[in-house]
ZAVO-547479 format. One record per residue (C-alpha): residue number from 1; y, x, z; residue in one letter. Coordinates in steps of 0.02 Angstrom, whole numbers. Layout:
// residues N
<node dolo="NUM" yy="Y" xx="X" zz="Z" dogu="A"/>
...
This chain:
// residues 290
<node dolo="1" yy="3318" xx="4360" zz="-1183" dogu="X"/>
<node dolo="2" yy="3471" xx="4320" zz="-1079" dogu="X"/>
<node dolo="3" yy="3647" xx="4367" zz="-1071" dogu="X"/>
<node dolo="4" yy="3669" xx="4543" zz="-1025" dogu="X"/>
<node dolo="5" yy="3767" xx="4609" zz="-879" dogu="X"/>
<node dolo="6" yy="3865" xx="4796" zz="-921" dogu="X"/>
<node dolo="7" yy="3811" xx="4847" zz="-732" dogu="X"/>
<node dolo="8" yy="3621" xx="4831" zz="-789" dogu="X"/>
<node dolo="9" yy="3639" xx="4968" zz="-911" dogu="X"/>
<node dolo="10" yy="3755" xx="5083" zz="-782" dogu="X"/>
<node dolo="11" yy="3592" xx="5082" zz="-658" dogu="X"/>
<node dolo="12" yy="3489" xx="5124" zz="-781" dogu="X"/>
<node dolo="13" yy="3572" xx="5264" zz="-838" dogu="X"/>
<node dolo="14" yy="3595" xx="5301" zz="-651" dogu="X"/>
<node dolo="15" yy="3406" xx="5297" zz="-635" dogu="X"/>
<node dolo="16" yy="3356" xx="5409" zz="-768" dogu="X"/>
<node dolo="17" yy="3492" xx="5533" zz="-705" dogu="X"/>
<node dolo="18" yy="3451" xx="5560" zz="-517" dogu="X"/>
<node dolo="19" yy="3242" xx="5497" zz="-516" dogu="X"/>
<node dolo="20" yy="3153" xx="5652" zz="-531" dogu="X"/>
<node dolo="21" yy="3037" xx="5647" zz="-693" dogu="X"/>
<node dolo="22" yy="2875" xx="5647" zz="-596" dogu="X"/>
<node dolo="23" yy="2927" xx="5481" zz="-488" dogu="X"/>
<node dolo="24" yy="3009" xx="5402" zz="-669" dogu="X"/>
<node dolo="25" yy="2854" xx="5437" zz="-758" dogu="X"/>
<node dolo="26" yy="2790" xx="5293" zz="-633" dogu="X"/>
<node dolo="27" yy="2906" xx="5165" zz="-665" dogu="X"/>
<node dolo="28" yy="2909" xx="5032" zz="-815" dogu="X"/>
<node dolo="29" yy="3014" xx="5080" zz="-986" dogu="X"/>
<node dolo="30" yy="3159" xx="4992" zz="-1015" dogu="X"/>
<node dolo="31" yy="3099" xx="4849" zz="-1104" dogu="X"/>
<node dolo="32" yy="3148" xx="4710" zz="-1197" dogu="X"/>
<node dolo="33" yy="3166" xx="4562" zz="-1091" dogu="X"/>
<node dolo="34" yy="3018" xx="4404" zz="-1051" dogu="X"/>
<node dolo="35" yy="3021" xx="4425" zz="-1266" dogu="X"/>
<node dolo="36" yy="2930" xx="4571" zz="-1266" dogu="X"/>
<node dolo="37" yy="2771" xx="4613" zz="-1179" dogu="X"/>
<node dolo="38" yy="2805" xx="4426" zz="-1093" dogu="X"/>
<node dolo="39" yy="2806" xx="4335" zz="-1245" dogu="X"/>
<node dolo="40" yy="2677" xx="4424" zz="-1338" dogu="X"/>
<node dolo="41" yy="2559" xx="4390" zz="-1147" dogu="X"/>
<node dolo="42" yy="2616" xx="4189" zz="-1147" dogu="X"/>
<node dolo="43" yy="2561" xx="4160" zz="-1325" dogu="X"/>
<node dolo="44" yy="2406" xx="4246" zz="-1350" dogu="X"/>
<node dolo="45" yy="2348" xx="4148" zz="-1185" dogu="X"/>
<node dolo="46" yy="2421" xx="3989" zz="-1254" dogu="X"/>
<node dolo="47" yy="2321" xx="4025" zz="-1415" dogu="X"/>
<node dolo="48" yy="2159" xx="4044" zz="-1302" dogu="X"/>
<node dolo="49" yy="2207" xx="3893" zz="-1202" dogu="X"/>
<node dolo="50" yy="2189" xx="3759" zz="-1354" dogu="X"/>
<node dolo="51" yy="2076" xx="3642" zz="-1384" dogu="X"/>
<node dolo="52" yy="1966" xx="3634" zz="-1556" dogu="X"/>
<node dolo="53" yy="1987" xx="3642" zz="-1713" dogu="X"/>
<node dolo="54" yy="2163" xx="3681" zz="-1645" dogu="X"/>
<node dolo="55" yy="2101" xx="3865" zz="-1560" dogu="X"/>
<node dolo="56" yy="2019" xx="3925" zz="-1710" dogu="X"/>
<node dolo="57" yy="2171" xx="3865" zz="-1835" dogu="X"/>
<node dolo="58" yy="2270" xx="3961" zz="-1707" dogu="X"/>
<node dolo="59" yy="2162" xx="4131" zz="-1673" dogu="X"/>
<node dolo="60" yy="2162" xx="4161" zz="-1846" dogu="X"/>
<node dolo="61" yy="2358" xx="4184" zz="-1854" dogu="X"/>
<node dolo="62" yy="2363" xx="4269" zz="-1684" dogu="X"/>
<node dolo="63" yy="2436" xx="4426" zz="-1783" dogu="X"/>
<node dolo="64" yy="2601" xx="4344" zz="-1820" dogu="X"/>
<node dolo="65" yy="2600" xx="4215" zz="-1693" dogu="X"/>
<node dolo="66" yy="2596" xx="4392" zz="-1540" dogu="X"/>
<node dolo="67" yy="2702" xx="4519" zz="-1646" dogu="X"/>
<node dolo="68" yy="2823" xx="4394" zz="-1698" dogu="X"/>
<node dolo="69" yy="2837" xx="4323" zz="-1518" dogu="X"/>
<node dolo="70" yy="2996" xx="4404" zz="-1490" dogu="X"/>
<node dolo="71" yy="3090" xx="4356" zz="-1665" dogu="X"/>
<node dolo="72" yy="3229" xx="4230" zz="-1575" dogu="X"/>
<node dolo="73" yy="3267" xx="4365" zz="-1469" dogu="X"/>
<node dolo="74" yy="3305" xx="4487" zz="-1618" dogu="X"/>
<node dolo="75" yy="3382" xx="4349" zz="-1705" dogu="X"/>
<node dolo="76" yy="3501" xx="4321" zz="-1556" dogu="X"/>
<node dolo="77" yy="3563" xx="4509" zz="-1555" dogu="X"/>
<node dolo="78" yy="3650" xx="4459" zz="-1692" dogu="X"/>
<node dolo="79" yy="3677" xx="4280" zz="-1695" dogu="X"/>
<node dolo="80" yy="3794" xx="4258" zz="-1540" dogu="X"/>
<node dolo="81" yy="3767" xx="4057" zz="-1607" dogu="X"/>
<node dolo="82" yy="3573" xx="4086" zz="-1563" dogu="X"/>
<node dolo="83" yy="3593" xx="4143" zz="-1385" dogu="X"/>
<node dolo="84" yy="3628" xx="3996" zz="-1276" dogu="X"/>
<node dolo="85" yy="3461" xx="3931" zz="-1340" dogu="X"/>
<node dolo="86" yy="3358" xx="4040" zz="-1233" dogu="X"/>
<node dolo="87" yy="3411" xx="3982" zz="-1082" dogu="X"/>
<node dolo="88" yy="3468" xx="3815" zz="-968" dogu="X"/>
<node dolo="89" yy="3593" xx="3832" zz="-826" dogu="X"/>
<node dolo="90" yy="3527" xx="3663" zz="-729" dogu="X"/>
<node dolo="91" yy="3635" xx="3715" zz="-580" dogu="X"/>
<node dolo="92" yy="3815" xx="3728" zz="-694" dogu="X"/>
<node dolo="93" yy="3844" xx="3549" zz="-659" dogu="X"/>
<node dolo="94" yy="3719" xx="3468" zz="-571" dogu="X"/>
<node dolo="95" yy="3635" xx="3508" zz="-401" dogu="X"/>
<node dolo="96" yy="3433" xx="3490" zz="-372" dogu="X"/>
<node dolo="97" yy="3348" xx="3372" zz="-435" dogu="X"/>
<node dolo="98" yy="3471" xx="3370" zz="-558" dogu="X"/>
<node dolo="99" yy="3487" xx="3163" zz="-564" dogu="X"/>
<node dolo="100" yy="3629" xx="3153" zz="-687" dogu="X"/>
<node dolo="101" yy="3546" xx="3299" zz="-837" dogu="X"/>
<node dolo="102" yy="3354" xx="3214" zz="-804" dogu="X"/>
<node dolo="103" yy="3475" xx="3043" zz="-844" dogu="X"/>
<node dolo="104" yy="3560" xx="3118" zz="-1014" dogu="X"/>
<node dolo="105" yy="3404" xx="3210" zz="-1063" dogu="X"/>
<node dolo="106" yy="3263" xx="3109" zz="-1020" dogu="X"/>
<node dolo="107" yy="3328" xx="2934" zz="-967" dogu="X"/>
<node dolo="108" yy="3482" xx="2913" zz="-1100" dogu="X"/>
<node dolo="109" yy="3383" xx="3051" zz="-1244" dogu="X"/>
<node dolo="110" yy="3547" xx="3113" zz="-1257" dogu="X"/>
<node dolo="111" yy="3621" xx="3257" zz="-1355" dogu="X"/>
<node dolo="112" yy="3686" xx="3404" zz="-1252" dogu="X"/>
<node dolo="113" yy="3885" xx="3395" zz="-1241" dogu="X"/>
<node dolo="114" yy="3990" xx="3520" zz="-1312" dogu="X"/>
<node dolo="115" yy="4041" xx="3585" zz="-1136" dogu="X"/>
<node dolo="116" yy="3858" xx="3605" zz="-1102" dogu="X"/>
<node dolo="117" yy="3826" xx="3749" zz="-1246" dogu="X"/>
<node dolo="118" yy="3914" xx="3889" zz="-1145" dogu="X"/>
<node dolo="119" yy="3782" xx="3869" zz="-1017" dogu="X"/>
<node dolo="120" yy="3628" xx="3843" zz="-1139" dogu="X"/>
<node dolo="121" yy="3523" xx="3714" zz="-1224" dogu="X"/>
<node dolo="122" yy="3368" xx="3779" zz="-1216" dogu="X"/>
<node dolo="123" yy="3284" xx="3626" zz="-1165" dogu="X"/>
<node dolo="124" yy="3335" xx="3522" zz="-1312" dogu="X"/>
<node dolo="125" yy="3289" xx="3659" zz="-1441" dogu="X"/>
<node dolo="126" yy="3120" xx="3662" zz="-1365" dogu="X"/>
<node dolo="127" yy="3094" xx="3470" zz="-1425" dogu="X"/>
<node dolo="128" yy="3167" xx="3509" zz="-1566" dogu="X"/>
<node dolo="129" yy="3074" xx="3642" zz="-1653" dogu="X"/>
<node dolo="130" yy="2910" xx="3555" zz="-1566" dogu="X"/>
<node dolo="131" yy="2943" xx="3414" zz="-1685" dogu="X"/>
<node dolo="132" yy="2992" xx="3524" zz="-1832" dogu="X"/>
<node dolo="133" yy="2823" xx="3593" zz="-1806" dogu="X"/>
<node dolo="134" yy="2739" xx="3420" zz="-1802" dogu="X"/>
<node dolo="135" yy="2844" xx="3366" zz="-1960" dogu="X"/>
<node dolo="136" yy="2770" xx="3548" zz="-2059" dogu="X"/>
<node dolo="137" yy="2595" xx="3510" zz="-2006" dogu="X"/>
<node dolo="138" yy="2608" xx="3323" zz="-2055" dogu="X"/>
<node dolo="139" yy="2671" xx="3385" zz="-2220" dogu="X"/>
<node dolo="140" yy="2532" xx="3548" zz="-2251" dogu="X"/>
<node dolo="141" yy="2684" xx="3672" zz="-2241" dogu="X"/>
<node dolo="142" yy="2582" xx="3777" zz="-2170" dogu="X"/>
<node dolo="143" yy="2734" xx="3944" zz="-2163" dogu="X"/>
<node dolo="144" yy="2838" xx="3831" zz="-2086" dogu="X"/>
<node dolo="145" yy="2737" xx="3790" zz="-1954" dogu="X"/>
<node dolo="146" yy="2700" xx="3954" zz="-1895" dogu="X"/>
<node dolo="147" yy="2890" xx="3999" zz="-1886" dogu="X"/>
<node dolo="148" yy="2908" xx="3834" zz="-1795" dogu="X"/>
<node dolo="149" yy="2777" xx="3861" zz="-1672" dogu="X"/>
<node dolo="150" yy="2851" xx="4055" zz="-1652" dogu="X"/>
<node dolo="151" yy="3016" xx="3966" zz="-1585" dogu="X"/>
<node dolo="152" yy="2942" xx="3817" zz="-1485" dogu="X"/>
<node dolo="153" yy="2844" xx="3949" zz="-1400" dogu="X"/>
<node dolo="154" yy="3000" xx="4074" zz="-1357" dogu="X"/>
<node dolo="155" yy="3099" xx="3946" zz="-1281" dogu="X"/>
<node dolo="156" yy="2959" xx="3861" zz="-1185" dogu="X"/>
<node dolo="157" yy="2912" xx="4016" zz="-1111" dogu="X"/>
<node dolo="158" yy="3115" xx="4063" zz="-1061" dogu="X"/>
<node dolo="159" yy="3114" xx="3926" zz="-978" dogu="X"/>
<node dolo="160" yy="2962" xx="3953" zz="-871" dogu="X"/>
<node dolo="161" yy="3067" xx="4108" zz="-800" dogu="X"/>
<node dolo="162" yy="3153" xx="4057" zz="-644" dogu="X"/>
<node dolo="163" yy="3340" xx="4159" zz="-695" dogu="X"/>
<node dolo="164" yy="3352" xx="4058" zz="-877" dogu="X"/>
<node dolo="165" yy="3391" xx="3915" zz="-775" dogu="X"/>
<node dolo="166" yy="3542" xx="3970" zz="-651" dogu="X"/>
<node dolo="167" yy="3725" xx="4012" zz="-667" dogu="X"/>
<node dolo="168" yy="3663" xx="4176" zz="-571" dogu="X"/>
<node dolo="169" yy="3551" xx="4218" zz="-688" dogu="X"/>
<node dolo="170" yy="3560" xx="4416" zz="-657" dogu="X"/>
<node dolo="171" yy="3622" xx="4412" zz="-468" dogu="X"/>
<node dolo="172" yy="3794" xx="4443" zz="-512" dogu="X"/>
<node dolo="173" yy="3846" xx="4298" zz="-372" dogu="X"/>
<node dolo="174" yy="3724" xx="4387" zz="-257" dogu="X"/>
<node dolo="175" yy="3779" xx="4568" zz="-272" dogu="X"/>
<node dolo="176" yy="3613" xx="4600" zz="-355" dogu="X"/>
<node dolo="177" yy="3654" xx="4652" zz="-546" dogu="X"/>
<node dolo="178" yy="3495" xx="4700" zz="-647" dogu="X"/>
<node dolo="179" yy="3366" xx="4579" zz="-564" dogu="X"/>
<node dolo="180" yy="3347" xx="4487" zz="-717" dogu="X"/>
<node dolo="181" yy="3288" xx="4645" zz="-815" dogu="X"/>
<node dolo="182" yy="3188" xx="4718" zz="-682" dogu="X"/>
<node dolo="183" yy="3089" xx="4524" zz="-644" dogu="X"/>
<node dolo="184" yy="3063" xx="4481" zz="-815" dogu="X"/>
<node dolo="185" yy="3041" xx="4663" zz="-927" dogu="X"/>
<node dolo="186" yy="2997" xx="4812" zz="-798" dogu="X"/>
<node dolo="187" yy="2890" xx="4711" zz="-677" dogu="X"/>
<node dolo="188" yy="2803" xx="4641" zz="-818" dogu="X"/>
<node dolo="189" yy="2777" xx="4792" zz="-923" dogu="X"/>
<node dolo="190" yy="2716" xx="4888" zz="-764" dogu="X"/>
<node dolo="191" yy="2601" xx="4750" zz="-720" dogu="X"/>
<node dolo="192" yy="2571" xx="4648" zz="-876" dogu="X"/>
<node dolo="193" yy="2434" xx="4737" zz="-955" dogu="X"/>
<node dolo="194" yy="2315" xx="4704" zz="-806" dogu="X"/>
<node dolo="195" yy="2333" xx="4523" zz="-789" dogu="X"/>
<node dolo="196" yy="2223" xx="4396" zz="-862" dogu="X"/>
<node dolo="197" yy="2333" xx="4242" zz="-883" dogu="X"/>
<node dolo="198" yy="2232" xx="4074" zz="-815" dogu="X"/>
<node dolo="199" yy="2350" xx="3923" zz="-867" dogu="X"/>
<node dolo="200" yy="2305" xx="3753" zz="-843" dogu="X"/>
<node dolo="201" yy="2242" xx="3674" zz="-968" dogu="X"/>
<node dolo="202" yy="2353" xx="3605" zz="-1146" dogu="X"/>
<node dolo="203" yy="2391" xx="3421" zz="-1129" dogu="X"/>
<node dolo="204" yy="2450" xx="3300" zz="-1257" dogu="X"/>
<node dolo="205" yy="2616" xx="3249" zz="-1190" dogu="X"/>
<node dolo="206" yy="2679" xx="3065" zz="-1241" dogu="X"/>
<node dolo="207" yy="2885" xx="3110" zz="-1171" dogu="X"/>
<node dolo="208" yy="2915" xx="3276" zz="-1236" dogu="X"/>
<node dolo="209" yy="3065" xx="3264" zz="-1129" dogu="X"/>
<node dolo="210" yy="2994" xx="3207" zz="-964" dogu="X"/>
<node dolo="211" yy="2886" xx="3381" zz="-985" dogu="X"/>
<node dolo="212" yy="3014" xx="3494" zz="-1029" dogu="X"/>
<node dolo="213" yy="3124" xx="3446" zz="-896" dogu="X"/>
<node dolo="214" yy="2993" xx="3450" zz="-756" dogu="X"/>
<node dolo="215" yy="2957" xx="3626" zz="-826" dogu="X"/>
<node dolo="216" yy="3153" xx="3653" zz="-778" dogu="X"/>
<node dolo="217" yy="3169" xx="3590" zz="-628" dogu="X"/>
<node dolo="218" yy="2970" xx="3685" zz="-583" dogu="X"/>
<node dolo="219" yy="3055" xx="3866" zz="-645" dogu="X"/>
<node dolo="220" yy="3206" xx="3817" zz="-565" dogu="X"/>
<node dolo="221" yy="3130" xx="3801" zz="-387" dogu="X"/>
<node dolo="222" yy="3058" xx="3984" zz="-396" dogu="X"/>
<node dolo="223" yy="3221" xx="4069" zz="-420" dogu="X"/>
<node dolo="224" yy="3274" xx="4110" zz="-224" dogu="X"/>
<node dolo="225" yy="3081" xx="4201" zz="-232" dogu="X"/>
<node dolo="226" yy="3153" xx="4313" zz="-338" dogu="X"/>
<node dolo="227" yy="3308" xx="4351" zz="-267" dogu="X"/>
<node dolo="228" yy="3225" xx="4374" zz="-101" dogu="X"/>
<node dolo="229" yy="3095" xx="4476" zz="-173" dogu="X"/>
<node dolo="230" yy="3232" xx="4596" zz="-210" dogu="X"/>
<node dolo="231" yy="3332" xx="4566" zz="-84" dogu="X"/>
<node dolo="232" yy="3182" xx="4608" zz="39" dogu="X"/>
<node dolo="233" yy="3130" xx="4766" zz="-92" dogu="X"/>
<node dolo="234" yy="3308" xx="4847" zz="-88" dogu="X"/>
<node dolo="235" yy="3314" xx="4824" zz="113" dogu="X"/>
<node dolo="236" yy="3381" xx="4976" zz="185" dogu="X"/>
<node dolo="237" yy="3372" xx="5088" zz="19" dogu="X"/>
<node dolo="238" yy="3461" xx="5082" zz="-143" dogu="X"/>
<node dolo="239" yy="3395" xx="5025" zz="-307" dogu="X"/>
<node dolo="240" yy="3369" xx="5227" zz="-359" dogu="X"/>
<node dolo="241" yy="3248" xx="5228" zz="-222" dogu="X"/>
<node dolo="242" yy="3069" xx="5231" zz="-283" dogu="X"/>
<node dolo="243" yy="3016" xx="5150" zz="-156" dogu="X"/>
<node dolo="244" yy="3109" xx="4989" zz="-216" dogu="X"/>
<node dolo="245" yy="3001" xx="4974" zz="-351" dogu="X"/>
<node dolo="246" yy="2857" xx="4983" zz="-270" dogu="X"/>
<node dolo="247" yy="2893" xx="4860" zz="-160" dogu="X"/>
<node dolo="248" yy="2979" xx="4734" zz="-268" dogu="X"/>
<node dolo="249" yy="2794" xx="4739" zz="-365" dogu="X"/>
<node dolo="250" yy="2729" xx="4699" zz="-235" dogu="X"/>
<node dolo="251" yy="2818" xx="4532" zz="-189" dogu="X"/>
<node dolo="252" yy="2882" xx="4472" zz="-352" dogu="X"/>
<node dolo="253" yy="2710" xx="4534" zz="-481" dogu="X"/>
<node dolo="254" yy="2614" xx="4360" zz="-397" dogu="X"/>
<node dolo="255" yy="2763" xx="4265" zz="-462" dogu="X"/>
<node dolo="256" yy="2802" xx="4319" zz="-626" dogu="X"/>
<node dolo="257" yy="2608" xx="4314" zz="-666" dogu="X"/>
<node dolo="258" yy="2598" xx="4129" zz="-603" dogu="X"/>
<node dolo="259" yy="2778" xx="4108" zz="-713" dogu="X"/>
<node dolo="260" yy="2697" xx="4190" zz="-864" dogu="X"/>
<node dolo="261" yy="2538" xx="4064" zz="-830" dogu="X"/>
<node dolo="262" yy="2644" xx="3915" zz="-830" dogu="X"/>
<node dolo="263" yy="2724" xx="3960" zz="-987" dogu="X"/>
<node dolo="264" yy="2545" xx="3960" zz="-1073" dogu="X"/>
<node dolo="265" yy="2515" xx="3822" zz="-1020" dogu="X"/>
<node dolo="266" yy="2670" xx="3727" zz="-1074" dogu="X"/>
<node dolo="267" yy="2666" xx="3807" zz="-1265" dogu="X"/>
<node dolo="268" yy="2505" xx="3782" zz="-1282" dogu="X"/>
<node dolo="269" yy="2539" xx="3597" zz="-1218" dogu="X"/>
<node dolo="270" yy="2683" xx="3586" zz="-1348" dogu="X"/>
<node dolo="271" yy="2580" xx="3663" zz="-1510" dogu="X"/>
<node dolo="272" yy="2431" xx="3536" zz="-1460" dogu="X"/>
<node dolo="273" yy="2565" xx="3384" zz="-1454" dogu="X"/>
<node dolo="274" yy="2636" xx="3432" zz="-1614" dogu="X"/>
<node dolo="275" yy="2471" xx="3441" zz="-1698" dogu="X"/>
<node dolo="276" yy="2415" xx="3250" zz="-1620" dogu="X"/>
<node dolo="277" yy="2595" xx="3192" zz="-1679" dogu="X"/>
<node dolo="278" yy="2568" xx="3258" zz="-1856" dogu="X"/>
<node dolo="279" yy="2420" xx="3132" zz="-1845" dogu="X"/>
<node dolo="280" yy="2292" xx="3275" zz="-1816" dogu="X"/>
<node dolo="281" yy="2277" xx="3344" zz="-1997" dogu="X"/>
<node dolo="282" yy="2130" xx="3437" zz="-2075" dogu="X"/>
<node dolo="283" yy="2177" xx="3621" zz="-2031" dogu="X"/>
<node dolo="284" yy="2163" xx="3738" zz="-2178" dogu="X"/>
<node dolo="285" yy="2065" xx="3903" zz="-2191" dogu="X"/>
<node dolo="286" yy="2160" xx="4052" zz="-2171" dogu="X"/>
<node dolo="287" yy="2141" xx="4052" zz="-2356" dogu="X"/>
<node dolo="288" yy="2200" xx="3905" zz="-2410" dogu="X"/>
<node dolo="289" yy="2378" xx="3890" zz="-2289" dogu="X"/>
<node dolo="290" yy="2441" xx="4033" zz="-2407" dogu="X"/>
């Protein structure tokens, strides 16, 4: 979920007009963002990507933890408040390697300044509801815990999507308007169902912070192989082109699969640090967490 630019909808309404129906029965549906199909592909490989007892505690609340994947993004439809947490703008203020936030966030631990909100804070509400979730399984509220890994696991994964972490986070600095939706929702709804996500495996990480922030800066670096992805797609044609499409898949469908990887990997990383910080507690039985 990201902030939405009013020329993504005017091409897709362009689209649907002028692509004849055989060509448009080709392409994607307009989706829902990296919350839909994205999410629901992150977590159910992050389930499958714990160790035990931790996999088994987790497979048998796959239902909610998949269909629910995309709950912040509903809530932040109509929570304008909720927004800004689904995404980090590292370049607003800083330049790579981003010295002076890595300093504040993981040197100094500090608390994101109120300047900061307007261009998101996504990294410090992944720490927090991490430890919210360690705090509900330390204390057997086991409700909480699933909401709590729901929205560690939302965040984590915006962040492991290259345009959640730049000022241009839909190419409106690059004259390209509508790359974030077509990257992260029709790529991945066109593509998404054949993948078979292979993260590395979950690690207990001792600095929560150190983590998340590498995970930045990683997503961070990848963002110019998107833009050029469309940049090199849209060569010499026009974004109504079918041909675009097909060759934006192409270039970019490596990417967002190895993006979609890494954030299994890091939520899976998160819920198996949460569980070691809650001092590894007994899991319950389906049965018994209700």
């Amino acid at each position: 979920m990201r902030r939405v630019n009013g020329v993504r909808g005017s091409w897709r309404r362009l689209r649907a007009v002028l692509i004849p129906l055989l060509v448009l029965a080709q392409w994607p549906a307009a989706g829902w963002a990296w919350g839909d199909l994205g999410h629901k592909l992150i977590n159910a490989a992050a389930i499958e990507n714990l160790p035990e007892p931790l996999r088994a505690y987790y497979r048998a609340r796959r239902l909610y933890l998949v269909e629910h994947a995309s709950d912040p993004d509903l809530l932040a439809h109509d929570d304008t408040a909720e927004r800004p947490h689904h995404y980090t703008d590292l370049d607003a203020d800083d330049s790579f390697p981003f010295l002076r936030l890595r300093r504040q966030f993981v040197v100094d631990r500090s608390r994101p300044r109120p300047w900061q909100l307007r261009h998101g804070d996504s990294i410090w509400e992944i720490e927090k509801f991490t430890l919210q979730l360690a705090d509900s399984l330390q204390r057997r509220r086991w409700q909480e815990a699933e909401r709590d890994a729901v929205f560690a696991a939302h965040y984590a994964a915006d962040l492991t999507q290259p345009l959640h972490t730049v000022v241009n986070y839909d190419g409106q600095l690059t004259g390209q308007s509508g790359v974030h939706a077509r990257f992260e929702t029709e790529l991945v709804n066109a593509l998404g169902a054949g993948w078979r996500l292979e993260p590395r495996p979950a690690s207990f990480e001792p600095d929560l912070r150190a983590r998340i922030f590498q995970e930045a800066v990683n997503s961070f670096a990848c963002r110019n192989a998107v833009f050029d992805s469309d940049r090199a797609a849209v060569a010499h044609r026009s974004y109504i082109d079918p041909q675009y499409f097909a060759v934006f898949l192409q270039l970019a469908g490596p990417l967002a699969k190895q993006r979609l990887e890494a954030g299994a990997s890091l939520v899976s990383s998160l819920w198996y640090t949460a569980w070691v910080r809650a001092g590894k507690p007994q899991l319950p039985s389906d049965k018994d967490s209700r």
